[in-house]
N, C-alpha and C positions, 0 to 999 in steps of 0.2 A: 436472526442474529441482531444483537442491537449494536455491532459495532460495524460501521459500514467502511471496506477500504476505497478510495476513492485516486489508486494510482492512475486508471486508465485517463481520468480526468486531469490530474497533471500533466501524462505525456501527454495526450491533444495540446493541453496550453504551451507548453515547453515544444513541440513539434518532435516527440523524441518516440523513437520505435522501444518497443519490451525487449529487443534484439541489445538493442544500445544501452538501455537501463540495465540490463541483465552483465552485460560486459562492463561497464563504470561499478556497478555496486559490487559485482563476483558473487554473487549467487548464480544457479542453474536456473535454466527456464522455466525446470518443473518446479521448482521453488515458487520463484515470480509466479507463477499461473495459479499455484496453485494460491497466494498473498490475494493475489489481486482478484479472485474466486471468490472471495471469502470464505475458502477451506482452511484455512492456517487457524490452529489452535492456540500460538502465542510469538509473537515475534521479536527476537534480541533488541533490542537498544543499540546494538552496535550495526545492525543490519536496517533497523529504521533510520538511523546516522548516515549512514552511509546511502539510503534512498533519498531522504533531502539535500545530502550537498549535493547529488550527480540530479536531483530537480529542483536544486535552488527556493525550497519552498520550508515551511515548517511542518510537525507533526499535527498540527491539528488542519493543517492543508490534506492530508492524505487518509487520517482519522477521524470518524464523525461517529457520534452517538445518538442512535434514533430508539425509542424507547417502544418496547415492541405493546402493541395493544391488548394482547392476550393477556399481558404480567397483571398481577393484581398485586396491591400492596396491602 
């Protein structure tokens, strides 16, 4: 996957449990697990909004693009 989610690394810096993030943003766990897995196929705007103000961070804190070596152009 070339888009890497990199919530786990916010709560560490923020000291915040996926229990706690999961309760401030109102998604379900399996939601969150599954985001933060990187099993999610596309995720709302209003639910990325809502993971940065409950971790005080922006999206490209939590979004990163790694370009996978196999792709040929």
């Amino acid at each position: 996957m070339a888009i890497v989610i990199n919530i786990d690394v916010m709560l560490a810096k923020r000291k915040m449990s996926v229990t706690e993030l999961s309760e401030r943003v109102g998604i379900t766990m399996a939601n969150l697990s599954i985001l933060k897995n990187g099993k999610a196929k596309a995720i709302r705007f209003s639910t990325l909004e809502a993971i940065c103000k409950a971790l005080d961070c922006q999206p490209g804190d939590i979004l990163e693009y790694k370009s996978d070596e196999n792709t040929l152009k």
